[in-house]
N, C-alpha and C positions, 0 to 999 in steps of 0.2 A: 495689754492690747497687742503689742511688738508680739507676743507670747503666742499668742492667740491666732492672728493673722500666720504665724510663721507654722504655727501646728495644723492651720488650714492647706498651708499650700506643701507643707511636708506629707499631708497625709494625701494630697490631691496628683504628689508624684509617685508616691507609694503604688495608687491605685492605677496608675499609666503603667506604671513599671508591672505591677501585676498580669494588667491586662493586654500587655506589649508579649510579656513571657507567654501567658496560656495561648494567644493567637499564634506565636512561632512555635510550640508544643503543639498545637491541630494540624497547622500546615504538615508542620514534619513527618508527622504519624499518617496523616491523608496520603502523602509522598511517596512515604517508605511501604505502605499498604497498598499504592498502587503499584509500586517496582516491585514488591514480592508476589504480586500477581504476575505479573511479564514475568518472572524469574519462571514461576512453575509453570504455567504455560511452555514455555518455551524452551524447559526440560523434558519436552517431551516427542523431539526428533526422532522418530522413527531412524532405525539402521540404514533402510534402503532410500530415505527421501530424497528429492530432486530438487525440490523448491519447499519454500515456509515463507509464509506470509503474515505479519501480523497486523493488528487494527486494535489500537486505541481509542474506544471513541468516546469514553469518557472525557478524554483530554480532547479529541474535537469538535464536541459541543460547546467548549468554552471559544472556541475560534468565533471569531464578528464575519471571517472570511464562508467559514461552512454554510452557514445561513445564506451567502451570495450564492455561495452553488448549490445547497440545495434549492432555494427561489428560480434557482435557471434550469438545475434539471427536470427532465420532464417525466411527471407523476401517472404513471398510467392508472385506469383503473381497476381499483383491488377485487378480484373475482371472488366468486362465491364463499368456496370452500377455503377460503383466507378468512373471510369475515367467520364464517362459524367456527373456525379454530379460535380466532381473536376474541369469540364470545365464551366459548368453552372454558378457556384456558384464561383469559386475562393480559396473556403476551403480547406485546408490541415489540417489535425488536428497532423500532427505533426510538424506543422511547428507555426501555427496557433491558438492552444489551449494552456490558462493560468493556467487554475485551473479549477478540476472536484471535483464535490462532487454527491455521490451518494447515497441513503437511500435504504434500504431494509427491506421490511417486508414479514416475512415467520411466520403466526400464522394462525390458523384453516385449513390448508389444503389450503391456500391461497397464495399467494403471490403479492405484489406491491415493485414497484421500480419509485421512484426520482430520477431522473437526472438533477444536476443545474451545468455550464459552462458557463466561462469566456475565452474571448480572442479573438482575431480577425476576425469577421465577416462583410459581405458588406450583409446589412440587406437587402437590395432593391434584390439583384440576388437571395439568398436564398426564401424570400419571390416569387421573381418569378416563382422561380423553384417550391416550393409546391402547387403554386396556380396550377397549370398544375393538380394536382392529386383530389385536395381538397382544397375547399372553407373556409377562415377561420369562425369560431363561436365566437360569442362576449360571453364572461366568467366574467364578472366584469371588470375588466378596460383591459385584454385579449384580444387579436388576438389570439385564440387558433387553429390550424389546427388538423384535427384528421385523421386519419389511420384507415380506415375499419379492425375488428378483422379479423383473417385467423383462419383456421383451428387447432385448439389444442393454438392457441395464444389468448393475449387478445388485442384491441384494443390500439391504443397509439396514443399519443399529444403533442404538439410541440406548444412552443410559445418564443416570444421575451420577457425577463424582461425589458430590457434596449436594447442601439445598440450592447453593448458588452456581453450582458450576455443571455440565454437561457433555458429552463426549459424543459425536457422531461420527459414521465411519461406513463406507459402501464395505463394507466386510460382513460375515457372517459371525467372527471370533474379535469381539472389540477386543477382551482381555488378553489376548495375545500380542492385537498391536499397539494398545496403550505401555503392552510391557516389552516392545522389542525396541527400547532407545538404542539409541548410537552409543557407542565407547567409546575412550580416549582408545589413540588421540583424534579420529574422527571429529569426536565433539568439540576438541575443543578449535577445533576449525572453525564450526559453526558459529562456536559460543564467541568467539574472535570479533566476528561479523556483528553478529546480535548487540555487542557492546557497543561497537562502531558506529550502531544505528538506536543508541538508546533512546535519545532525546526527540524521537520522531514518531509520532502517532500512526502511521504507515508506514510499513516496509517489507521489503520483500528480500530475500535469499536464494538467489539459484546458483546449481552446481549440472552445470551443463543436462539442460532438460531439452530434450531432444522434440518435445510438445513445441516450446516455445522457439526453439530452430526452424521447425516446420511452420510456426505461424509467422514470421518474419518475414520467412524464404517468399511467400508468395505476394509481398511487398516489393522486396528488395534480395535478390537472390545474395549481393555480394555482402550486405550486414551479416545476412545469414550463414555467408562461411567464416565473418569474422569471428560471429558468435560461436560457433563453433568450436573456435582456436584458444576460448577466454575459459579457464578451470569456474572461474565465478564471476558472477553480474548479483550485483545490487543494486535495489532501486529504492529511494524514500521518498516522502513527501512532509512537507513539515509548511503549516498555512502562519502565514506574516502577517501583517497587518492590511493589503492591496492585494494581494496575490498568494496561492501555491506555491511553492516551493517544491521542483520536483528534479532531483538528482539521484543520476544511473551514474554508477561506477565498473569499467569493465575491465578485470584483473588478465593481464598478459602475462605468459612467462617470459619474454623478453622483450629487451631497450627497442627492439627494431619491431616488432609486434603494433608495441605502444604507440609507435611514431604513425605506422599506418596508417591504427584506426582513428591519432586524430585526425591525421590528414584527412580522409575519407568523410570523419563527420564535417571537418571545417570546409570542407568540397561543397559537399550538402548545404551547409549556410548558406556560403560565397554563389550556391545558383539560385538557392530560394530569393537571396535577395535581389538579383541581377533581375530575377524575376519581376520582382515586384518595383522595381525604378525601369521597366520595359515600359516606352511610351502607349504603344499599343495598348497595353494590358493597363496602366491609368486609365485609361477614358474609358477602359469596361467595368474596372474595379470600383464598387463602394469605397471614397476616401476614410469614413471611418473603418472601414473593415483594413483597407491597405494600410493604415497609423498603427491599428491593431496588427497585425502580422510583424509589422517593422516594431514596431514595439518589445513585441517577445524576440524578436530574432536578434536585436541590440543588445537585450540583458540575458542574452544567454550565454553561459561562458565553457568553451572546449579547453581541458588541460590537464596536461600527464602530470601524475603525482604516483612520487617514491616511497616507498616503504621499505627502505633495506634492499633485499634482492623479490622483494615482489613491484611490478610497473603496472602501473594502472590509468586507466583514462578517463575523465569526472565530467559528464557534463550536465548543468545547471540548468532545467529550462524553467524559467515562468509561466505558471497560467493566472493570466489577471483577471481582473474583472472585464478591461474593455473585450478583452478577448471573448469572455463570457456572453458578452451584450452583442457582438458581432454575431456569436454563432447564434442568435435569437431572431436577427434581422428578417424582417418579413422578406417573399425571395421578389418583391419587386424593387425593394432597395438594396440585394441581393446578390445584383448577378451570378457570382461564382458564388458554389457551397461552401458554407464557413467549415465544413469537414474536410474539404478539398485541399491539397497544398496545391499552393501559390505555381502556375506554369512558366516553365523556362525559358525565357527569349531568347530568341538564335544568335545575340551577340554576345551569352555569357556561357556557351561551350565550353568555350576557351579553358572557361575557370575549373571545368571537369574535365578537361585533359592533362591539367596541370595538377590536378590531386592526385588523377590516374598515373602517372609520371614522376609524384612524388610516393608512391605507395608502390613502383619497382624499384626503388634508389636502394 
C-alpha cells in the first residue's frame, strides 16, 4: 500500500515536473521568436534615416490597459473602399498585424518612408487584389507592385518579403532601399538605442529630424530650439497595470545643456500647476478633470541621467485612465477642453521667470 501510494504521488510530481518544463520550453521559444522579429526588423535602418519607430503589438494586446484606450478612442467610420479591400483580402490590421517598423527620412527638403510588417496575411488574395491595379516588377529577388504618383504625392510599392512579412515604401526602387542599411559604426548607434528601448512595445528613435523641430516650433518655439541642440530624442511607451507609461529621453552633449532643459521642462510643470490651484480657474474647472490633470502632473518625473560623457534628460509622463475618462466628458461637464493645457494664473509668472533665469546661469 506505502508502495503504491508513494508510486502515485511520484508519478503525479513526474508529470508537474513535465509539464512545468514544456510550458517554460513554449514561453521561451514564443520569446525568442518574438525578439528575433524586432531583431530583423530593425536591421533594416536605411543609411539616410531621421527617425524609426517601432510597434509591438502583439505584446499590447495582451495589455488590460490597451483595451481602456482603445474603448476611449474614438472609432470613425470605416469607408467604403476599406471594406472591399477587408472583403478581398481577409486583412484586418487590427486583428491581424504583429509587428511594424517604420523608417523615416526628412534631409534636403525631401522626405522617404519604409514600412516593413509582420503578421497574418493570405498572400494569394492580397496579391490578387493588387494585380487588379498593377502588374508586379521584378526588383532583384522582388515581386514589387508599384502605385502611380498623384498629385503632390510620391509614388509607392509594395512587395512580399516572406508569406508573413511585407515591405512598403513611397519609392519607386524598394530594392534599393530595403538594401541601403546603415554601417558601422552608424549603426551601432542606432542599435545602442534599439537595446535601450527593448522591453517596450512602442518606441521611437530620432536623430535630429527637422519634420519634428518644425512641428514643435509652432507649439513652443523655445522646446524647439532645445530640440534642436539634442543629437537624439527617444520616446517609449510601455502600458502598466492603470496607466501608459510614456518616457522621452533627450540626449545633450553637455552638463550645462542638460541642466537647461530640465529647468525649462520643470518651469512648464511648476506653471501648469500654479495653473491649476488658480482660484479663478477652480470654480471654472470640472473637479474631476482638475484631480485628473494634477494627477498626471504629480507622477510625472523630470531628471538628468548619466551615461559616461553622454547627459541626458528623462521625462516620465503618465496617461491614466482618469485622464482618459476626463477627455470624454460631455462639454457641459466640461468647461475647458480636455485637449487644452491647463491656463496660467498671473500669480504663478514668477515661477517662468525663474526657470527663464535658471536656463542663463
Amino acid at each position: 500500500m506505502w508502495f503504491a501510494q508513494n508510486k502515485k504521488v511520484a508519478f503525479g510530481l513526474t508529470t508537474v515536473a513535465i509539464l512545468t518544463v514544456a510550458l517554460i520550453l513554449v514561453f521561451h521559444n514564443s520569446r525568442e521568436n518574438q525578439d528575433s522579429v524586432r531583431t530583423r526588423l530593425l536591421r533594416f535602418v536605411p543609411d539616410h534615416a531621421t527617425s524609426v519607430v517601432f510597434v509591438d503589438l502583439d505584446q499590447l494586446r495582451a495589455s488590460p490597459f490597451l483595451r481602456t484606450f482603445y474603448s476611449w478612442a474614438p472609432h470613425p467610420a470605416e469607408d467604403s473602399d476599406y471594406m472591399q479591400f477587408l472583403s478581398d483580402t481577409g486583412f484586418n490590421y487590427e486583428r491581424d498585424l504583429s509587428q511594424v517598423f517604420i523608417a523615416i527620412s526628412n534631409r534636403a527638403g525631401s522626405s522617404r518612408t519604409l514600412v516593413l510588417a509582420d503578421g497574418k496575411f493570405d498572400r494569394k488574395k492580397i496579391e490578387a487584389f493588387l494585380n487588379r491595379n498593377s502588374q508586379p516588377a521584378k526588383q532583384g529577388n522582388l515581386a514589387v507592385f508599384l502605385a502611380p504618383a498623384k498629385a503632390g504625392k510620391r509614388p509607392a510599392s509594395f512587395a512580399f518579403l516572406s508569406d508573413h512579412s511585407v515591405a512598403i515604401a513611397n519609392s519607386e526602387d524598394l530594392q534599393q532601399l530595403l538594401s541601403a542599411h546603415i554601417a558601422e559604426p552608424g549603426r551601432t548607434e542606432w542599435q545602442t538605442r534599439f537595446d535601450r528601448l527593448a522591453g517596450s512595445p512602442i518606441f521611437a528613435v530620432i536623430r535630429q529630424d527637422p519634420t519634428i523641430q518644425n512641428a514643435v516650433a509652432y507649439q513652443s518655439p523655445e522646446l524647439a530650439a532645445f530640440i534642436a541642440q539634442l543629437p537624439w530624442v527617444t520616446v517609449a511607451a510601455r502600458p502598466e497595470a492603470d496607466s501608459l507609461q510614456v518616457v522621452a529621453e533627450g540626449e545633450t552633449i553637455t552638463d550645462t545643456a542638460s541642466s537647461q532643459l530640465r529647468d525649462f521642462l520643470q518651469g512648464i510643470r511648476l506653471l501648469a500647476e500654479g495653473g491649476l490651484n488658480d482660484p479663478k480657474l477652480r470654480q471654472q474647472l470640472n473637479p474631476d478633470q482638475r484631480a485628473a490633470y494634477l494627477g498626471v502632473l504629480k507622477r510625472t518625473e523630470i531628471e538628468k541621467i548619466s551615461r559616461g560623457e553622454v547627459k541626458s534628460v528623462r521625462i516620465v509622463l503618465p496617461i491614466t485612465e482618469e485622464l482618459l475618462k476626463i477627455a470624454k466628458l460631455p462639454a457641459a461637464l466640461a468647461p475647458s477642453s480636455a485637449a487644452d493645457p491647463p491656463p496660467v494664473a498671473e500669480g504663478q509668472k514668477h515661477a517662468a521667470n525663474r526657470a527663464k533665469s535658471s536656463r542663463k546661469e
